[in-house]
C-alpha positions as CSV (number, residue, x, y, z in Angstrom):
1,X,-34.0,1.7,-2.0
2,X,-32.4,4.5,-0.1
3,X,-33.5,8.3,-1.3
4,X,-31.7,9.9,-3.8
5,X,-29.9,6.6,-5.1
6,X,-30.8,4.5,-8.0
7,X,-30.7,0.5,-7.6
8,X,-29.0,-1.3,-10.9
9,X,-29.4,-5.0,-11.0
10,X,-25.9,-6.6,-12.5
11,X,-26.0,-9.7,-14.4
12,X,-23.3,-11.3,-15.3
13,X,-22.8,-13.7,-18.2
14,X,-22.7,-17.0,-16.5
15,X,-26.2,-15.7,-14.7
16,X,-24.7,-14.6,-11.1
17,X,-26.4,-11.1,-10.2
18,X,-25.4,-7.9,-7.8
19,X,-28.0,-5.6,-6.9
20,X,-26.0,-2.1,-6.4
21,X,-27.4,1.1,-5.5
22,X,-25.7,4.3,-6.6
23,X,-26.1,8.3,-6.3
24,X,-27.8,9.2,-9.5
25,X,-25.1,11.9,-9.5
26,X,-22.0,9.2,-10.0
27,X,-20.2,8.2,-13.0
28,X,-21.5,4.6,-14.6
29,X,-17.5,4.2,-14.2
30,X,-18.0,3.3,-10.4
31,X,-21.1,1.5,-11.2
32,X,-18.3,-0.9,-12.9
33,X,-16.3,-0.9,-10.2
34,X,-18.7,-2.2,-7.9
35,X,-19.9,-4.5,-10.0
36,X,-16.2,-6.3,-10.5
37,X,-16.0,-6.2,-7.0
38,X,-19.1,-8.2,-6.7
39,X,-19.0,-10.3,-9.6
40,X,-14.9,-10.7,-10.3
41,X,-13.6,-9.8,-14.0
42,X,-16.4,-7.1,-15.5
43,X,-14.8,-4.6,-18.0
44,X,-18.6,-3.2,-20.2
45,X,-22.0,-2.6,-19.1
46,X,-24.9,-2.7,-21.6
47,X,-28.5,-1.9,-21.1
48,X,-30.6,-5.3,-21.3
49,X,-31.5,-4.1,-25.3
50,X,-27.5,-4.7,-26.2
51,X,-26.9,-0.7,-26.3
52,X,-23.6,-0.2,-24.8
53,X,-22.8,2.1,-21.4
54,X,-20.9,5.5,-21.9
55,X,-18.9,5.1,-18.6
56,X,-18.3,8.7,-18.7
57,X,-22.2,9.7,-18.6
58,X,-23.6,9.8,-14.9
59,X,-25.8,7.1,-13.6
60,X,-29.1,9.5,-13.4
61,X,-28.5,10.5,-16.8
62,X,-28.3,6.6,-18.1
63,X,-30.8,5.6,-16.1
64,X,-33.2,8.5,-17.2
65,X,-32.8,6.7,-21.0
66,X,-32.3,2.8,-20.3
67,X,-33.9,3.0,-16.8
68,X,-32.7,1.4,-13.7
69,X,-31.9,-2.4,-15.1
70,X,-28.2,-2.5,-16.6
71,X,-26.2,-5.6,-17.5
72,X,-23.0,-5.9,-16.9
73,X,-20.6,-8.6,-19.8
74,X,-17.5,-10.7,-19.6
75,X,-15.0,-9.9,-21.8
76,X,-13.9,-12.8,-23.5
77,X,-10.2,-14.5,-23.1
78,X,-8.3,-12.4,-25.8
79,X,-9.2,-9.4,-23.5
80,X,-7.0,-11.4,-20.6
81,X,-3.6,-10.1,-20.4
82,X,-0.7,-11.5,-18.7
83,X,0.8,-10.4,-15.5
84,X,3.9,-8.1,-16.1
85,X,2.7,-7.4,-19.1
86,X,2.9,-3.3,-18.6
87,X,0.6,-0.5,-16.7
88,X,-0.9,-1.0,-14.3
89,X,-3.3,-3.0,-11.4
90,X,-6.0,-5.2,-11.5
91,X,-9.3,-4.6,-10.9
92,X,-11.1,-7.8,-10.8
93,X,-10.4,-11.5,-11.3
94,X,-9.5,-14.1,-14.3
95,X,-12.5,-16.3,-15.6
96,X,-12.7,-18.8,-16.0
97,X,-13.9,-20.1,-12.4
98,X,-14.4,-16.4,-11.1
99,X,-17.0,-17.8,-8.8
100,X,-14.4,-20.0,-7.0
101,X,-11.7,-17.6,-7.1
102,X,-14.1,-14.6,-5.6
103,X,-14.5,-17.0,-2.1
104,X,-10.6,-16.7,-2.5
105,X,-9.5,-13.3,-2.8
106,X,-11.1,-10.1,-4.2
107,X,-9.4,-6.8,-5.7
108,X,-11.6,-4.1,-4.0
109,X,-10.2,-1.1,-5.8
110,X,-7.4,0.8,-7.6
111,X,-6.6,4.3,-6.1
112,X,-4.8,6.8,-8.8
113,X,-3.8,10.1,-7.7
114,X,0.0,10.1,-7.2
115,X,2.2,11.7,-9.8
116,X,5.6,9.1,-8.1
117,X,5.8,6.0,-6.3
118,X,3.8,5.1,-3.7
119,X,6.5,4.6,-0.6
120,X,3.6,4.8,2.2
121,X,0.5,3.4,3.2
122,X,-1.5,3.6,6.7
123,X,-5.2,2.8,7.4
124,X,-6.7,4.9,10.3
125,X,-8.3,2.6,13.4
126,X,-10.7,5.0,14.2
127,X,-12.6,5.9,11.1
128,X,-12.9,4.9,8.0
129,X,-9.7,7.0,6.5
130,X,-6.7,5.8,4.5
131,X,-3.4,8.1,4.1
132,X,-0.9,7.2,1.5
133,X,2.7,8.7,0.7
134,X,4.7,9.6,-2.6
135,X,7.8,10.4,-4.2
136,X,5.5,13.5,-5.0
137,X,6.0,14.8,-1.9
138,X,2.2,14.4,-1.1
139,X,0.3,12.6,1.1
140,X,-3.3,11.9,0.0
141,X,-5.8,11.0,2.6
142,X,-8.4,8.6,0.9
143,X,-12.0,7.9,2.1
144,X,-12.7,4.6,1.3
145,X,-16.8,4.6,1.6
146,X,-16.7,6.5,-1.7
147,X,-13.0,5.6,-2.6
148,X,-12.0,9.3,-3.3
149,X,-9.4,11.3,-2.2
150,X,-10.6,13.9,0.7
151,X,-7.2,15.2,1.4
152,X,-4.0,16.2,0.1
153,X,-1.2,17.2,2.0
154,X,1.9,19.4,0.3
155,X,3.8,20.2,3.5
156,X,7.1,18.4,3.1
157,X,9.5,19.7,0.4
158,X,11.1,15.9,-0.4
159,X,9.7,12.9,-0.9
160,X,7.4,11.1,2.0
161,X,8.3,8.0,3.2
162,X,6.1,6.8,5.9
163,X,2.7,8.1,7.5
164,X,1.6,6.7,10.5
165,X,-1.9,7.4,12.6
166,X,-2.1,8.1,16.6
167,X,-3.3,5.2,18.4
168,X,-5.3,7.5,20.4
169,X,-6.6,10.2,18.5
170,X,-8.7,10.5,15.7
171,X,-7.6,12.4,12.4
172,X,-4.1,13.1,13.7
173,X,-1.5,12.0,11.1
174,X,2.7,11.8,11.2
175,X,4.7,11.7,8.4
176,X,8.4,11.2,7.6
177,X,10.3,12.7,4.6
178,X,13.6,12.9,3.0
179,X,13.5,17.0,4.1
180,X,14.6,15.4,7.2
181,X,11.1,16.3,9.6
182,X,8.4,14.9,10.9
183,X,5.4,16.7,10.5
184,X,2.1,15.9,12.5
185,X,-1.2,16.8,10.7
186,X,-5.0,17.5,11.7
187,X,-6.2,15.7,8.9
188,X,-10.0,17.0,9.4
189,X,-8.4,20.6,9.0
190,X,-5.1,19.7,6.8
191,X,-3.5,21.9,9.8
192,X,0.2,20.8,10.8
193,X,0.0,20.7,14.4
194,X,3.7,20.0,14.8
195,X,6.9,20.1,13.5
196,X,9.8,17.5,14.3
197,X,13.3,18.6,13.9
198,X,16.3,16.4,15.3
199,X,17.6,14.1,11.9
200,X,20.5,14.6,9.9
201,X,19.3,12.9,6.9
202,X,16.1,11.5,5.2
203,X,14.1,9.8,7.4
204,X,12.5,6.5,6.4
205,X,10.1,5.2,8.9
206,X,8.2,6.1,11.6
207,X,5.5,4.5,14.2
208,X,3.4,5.4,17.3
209,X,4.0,3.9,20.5
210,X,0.9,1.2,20.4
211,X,-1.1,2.4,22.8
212,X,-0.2,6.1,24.0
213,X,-0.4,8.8,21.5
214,X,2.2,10.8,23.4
215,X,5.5,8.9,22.0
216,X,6.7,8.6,18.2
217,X,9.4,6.9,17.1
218,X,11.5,7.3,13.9
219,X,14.7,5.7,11.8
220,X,17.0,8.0,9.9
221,X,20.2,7.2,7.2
222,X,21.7,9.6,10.2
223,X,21.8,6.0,11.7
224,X,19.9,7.0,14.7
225,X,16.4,6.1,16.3
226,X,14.2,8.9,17.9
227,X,11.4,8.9,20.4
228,X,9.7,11.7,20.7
229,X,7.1,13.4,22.7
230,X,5.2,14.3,19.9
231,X,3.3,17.1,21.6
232,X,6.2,18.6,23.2
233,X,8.2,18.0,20.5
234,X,11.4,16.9,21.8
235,X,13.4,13.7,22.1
236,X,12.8,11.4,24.5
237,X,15.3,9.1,23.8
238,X,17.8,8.3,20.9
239,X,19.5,5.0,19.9
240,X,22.6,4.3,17.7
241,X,24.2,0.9,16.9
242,X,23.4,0.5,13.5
243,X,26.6,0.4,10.4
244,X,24.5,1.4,8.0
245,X,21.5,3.6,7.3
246,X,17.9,2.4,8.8
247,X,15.1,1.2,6.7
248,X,12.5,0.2,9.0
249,X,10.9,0.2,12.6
250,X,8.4,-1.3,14.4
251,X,7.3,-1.2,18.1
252,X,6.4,-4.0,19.9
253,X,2.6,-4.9,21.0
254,X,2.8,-7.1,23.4
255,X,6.0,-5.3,25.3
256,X,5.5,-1.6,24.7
257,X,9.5,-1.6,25.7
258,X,11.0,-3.4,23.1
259,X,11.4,-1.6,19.4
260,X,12.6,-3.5,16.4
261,X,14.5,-1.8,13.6
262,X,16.0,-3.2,10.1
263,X,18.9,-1.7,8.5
264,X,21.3,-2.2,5.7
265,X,24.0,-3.3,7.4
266,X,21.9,-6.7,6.8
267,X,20.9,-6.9,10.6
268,X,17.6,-6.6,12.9
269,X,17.9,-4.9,15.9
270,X,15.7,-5.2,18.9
271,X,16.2,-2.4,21.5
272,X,14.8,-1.5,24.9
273,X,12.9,1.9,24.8
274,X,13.9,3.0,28.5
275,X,17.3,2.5,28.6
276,X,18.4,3.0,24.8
277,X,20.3,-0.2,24.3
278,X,20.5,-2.6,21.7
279,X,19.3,-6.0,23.5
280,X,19.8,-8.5,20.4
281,X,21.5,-8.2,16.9
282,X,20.0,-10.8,14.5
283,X,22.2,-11.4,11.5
284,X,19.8,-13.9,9.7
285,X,20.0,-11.7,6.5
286,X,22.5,-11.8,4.3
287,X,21.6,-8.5,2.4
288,X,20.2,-5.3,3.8
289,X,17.3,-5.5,5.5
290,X,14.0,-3.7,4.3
291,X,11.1,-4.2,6.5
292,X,10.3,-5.6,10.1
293,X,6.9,-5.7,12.0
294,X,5.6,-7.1,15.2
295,X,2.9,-9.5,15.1
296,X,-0.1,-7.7,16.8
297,X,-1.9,-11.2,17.7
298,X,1.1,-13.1,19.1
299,X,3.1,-10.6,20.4
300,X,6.4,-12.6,20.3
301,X,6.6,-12.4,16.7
302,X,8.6,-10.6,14.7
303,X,8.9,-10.7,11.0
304,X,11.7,-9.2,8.7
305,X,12.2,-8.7,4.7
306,X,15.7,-8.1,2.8
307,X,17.6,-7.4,-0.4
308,X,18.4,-10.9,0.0
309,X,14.7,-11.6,-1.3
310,X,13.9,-14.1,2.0
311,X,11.2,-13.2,4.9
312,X,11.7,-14.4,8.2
313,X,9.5,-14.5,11.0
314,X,11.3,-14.6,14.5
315,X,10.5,-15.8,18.0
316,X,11.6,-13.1,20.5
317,X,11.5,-13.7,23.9
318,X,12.7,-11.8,27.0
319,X,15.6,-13.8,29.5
320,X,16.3,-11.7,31.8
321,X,18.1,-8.0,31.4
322,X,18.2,-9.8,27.0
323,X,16.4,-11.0,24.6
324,X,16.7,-14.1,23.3
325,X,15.6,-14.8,19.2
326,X,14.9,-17.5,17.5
327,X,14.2,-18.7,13.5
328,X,10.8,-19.8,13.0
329,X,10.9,-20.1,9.5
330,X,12.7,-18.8,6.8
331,X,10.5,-17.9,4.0
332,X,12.1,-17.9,0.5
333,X,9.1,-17.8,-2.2
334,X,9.9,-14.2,-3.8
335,X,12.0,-13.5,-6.6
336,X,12.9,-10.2,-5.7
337,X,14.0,-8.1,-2.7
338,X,11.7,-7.9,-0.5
339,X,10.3,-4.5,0.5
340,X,7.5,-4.8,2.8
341,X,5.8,-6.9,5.9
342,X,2.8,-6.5,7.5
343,X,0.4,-8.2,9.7
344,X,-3.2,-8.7,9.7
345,X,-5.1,-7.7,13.3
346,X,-5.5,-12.2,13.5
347,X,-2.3,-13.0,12.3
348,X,-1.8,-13.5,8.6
349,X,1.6,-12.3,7.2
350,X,1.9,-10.3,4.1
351,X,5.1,-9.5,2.1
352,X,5.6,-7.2,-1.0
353,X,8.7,-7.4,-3.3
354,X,10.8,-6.0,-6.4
355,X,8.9,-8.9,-8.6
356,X,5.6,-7.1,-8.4
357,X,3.9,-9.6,-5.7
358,X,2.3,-9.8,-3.0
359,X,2.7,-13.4,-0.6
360,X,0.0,-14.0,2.0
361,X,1.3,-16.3,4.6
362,X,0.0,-18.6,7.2
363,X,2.7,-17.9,9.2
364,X,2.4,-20.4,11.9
365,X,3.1,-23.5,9.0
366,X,5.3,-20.9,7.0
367,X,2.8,-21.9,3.6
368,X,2.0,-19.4,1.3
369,X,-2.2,-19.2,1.3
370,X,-2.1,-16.8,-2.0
371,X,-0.1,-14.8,-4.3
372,X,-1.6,-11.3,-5.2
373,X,-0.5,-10.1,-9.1
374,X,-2.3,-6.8,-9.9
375,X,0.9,-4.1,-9.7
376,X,3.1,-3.4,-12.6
377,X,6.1,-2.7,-10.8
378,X,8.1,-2.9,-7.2
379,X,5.5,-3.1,-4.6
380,X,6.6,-0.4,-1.9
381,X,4.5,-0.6,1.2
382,X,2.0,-2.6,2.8
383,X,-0.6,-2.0,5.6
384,X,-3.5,-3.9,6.5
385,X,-6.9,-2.1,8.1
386,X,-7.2,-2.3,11.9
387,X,-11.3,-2.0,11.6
388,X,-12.0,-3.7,8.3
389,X,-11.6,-7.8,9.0
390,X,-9.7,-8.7,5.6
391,X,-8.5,-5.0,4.0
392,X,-5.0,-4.9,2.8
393,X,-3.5,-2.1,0.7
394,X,-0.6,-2.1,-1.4
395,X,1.6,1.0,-2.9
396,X,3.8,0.8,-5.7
397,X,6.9,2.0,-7.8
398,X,4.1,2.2,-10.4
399,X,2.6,4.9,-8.8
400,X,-0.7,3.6,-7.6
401,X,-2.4,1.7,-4.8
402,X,-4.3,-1.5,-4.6
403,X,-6.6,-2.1,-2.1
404,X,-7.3,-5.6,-1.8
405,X,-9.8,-8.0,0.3
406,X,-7.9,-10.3,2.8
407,X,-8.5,-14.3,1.4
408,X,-9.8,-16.5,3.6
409,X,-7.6,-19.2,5.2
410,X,-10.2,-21.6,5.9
411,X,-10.8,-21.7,2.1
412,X,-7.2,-20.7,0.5
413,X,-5.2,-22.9,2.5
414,X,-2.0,-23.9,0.2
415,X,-4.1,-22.8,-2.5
416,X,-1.9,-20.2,-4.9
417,X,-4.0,-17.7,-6.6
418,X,-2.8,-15.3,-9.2
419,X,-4.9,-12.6,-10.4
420,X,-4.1,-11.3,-13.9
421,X,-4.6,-8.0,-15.2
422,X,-6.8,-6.7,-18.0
423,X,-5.6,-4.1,-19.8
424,X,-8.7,-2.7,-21.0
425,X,-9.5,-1.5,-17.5
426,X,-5.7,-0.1,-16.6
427,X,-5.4,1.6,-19.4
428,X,-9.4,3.2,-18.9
429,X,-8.2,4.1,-15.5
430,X,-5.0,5.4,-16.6
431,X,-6.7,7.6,-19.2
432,X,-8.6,9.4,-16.9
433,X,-5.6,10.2,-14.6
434,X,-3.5,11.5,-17.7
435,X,-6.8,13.7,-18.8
436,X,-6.3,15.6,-15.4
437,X,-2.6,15.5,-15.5
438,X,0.1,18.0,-16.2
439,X,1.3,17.7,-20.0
440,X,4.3,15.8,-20.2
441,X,7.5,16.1,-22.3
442,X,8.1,13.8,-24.8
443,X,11.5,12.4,-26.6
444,X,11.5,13.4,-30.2
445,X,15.4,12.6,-30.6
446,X,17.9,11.2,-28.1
447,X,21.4,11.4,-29.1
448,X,24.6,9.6,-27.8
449,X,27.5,10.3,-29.7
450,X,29.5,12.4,-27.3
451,X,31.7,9.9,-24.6
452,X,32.1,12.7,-21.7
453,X,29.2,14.7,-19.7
454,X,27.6,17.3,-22.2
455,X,27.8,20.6,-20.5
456,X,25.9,23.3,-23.0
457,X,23.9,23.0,-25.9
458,X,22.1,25.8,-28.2
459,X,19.9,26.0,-31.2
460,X,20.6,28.0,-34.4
461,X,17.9,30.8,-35.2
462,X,19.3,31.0,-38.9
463,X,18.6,27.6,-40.1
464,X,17.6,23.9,-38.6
């Protein structure tokens, strides 16, 4: 057992067992944590006499009373509550066959420290950093070896809509916003090291140039595309073609000079970087288009999500001075628009929608491999981690993010799995964010009488 950490053996009811070491100095709250993530749906601990855990008390003081042997109970089905079903994300996995479902897919935490929706989500490839985005106007920058934020970031003055980490260099962070900049962060100092100025209107997404630090490129409701030198901080190059304003962007891996951008005029556009012009137009959507992103593995592949609730994945192939594009399938399992793509470092797809899931996909058959049901609302953004094989994260309308373990084909294939959510454990979670929180406002009487805007009300100081 390492110094300084205390070693709890986790035994759960059906007799499968985690060994977990904590510092002493850590709430038994994490202790529970790490133990669902181990053993799938654990909401209690007890000490092996029956006397239950106070999750608020630290580990060194329980173990200093109980000693170092805890045991960790299933709750039993009543304490299973359906997906939908209000507040929140999951943190483990349904019993019964939790064993089988754990090989399958795994919930590896829920991060809670936005006030708004979570519109952005980036994973770092050169450390082990996470940076998320909000409606809040904040970007937190998460360490996820202890799963706590280390960073927050108030530059921006509206609300941030897309982070994005240099290829090249560690720490360095852009992010877009609706105050119309880009701003480009030290994120070991929390310095801004830049400031991008050239959009009209909000801008919605952002992304390096996949291998050379130097070049950013962003998408703005001004209907233009930028590259930028980030360092010198001018524009490289600008694009316009789009009807109506842009969503997405994504550059190309396997052809650094081809860029891909979704809009809502309900088109994908794939543009050459050098020159500015729009090679292809893909009108496969019937609705506006939310999301596209280059397959990093087979560098060909594009995929695309709409308002129109379908994902395609395209085949994109240079012929000459054009592109040519091609359907390769046309994926149509959500029931809501869909938001969000993005692929794993070998090739899975993922997808996140207005109906609260997320769709892995084998996207060489076009089979879903599992359904992922943890958030309570819209799920926003979706980024999978370039270092850890099998680490996706998901931010949502509900304010939070989920990070999740990737499942594994080999075992999942056609297999649907859908996680449901135990209350118990939102709502603990969720208390603990309100007991830091701001007080809120409350209704205490709403009324509706009047048929035109109300422009002036008053209180008497005589009577009620």
């Amino acid at each position: 057992m390492a110094s300084g950490r205390l070693e709890f053996i986790v035994q759960a009811r059906d007799g499968n067992s985690a060994r977990i070491a904590l510092d002493p100095n850590r709430s038994v709250g994490l202790l529970t944590r790490k133990a669902m993530r181990e053993l799938g749906d654990v909401v209690a601990l007890k000490s092996p006499d029956g006397v239950r855990i106070d999750p608020d008390q630290s580990v060194g003081d329980t173990a200093s009373v109980i000693g170092t042997n805890l045991q960790a109970v299933f709750e039993g089905e009543e304490d299973q509550a359906q997906p939908g079903g209000g507040g929140g994300a999951i943190v483990g996995l349904p019993r019964p066959n939790a064993d089988r479902l754990h090989s399958v897919i795994t919930m590896q935490d829920l991060l809670i420290g936005h006030e708004q929706q979570v519109n952005a989500a980036a994973f770092s490839r050169h450390d082990n950093g996470f940076a998320s985005g909000s409606y809040d106007n904040q970007i937190i920058i998460w360490d996820l070896a202890t799963w706590e934020p280390r960073r927050k970031i108030q530059d921006h003055s509206q609300p941030v809509t897309s982070v994005a980490w240099n290829p090249q260099q560690a720490g360095i962070l852009a992010s877009a916003s609706g105050d119309e900049t880009i701003l480009v962060h030290n994120t070991d100092t929390g310095d801004c090291v830049a400031r991008l100025a050239g959009h009209s209107d909000w801008i919605k997404a952002l992304c390096w140039h996949p291998t050379d630090g130097r070049f950013l490129a962003s998408a703005s409701d001004d209907l233009t595309i930028a590259v930028w030198d980030a360092a010198a901080g001018q524009v490289q190059q600008r694009m316009q073609g789009h009807e109506d304003y842009l969503s997405s962007l994504s550059w190309c891996y396997g052809d650094e000079d081809l860029l891909a951008s979704g809009a809502a005029d309900n088109t994908v556009r794939i543009w050459q970087v050098s020159s500015g012009l729009a090679l292809a137009t893909v009108t496969e959507h019937t609705d506006e288009v939310r999301a596209v992103a280059w397959n990093p593995r087979e560098a060909t592949q594009l995929a695309s999500g709409g308002e129109d609730r379908l994902v395609f994945v395209f085949d994109v192939v240079r012929v000459g001075g054009r592109v040519q594009v091609s359907v390769l399938h046309r994926l149509e399992r959500h029931t809501g628009d869909v938001n969000a793509v993005a692929w794993s470092p070998d090739g899975l797809l993922a997808s996140g929608s207005d109906d609260s899931q997320i769709m892995v996909w084998n996207a060489g058959k076009g089979e879903v491999l599992c359904t992922l049901m943890g958030h309570s609302a819209r799920v926003n953004c979706l980024a999978w981690s370039p270092l850890v094989q099998g680490m996706l994260a998901s931010g949502s309308l509900d304010n939070s993010v989920i990070i999740w373990s990737e499942p594994d084909p080999t075992v999942a294939e056609s297999v649907e799995v859908r996680t449901e959510v135990s209350m118990k454990r939102v709502a603990a979670s969720r208390a603990a964010l309100e007991a830091n929180a701001k007080p809120r406002a409350k209704v205490y009487l709403e009324l509706s009488k009047h048929k035109e805007r109300v422009s002036s009300v008053a209180f008497s100081r005589h009577d009620n």
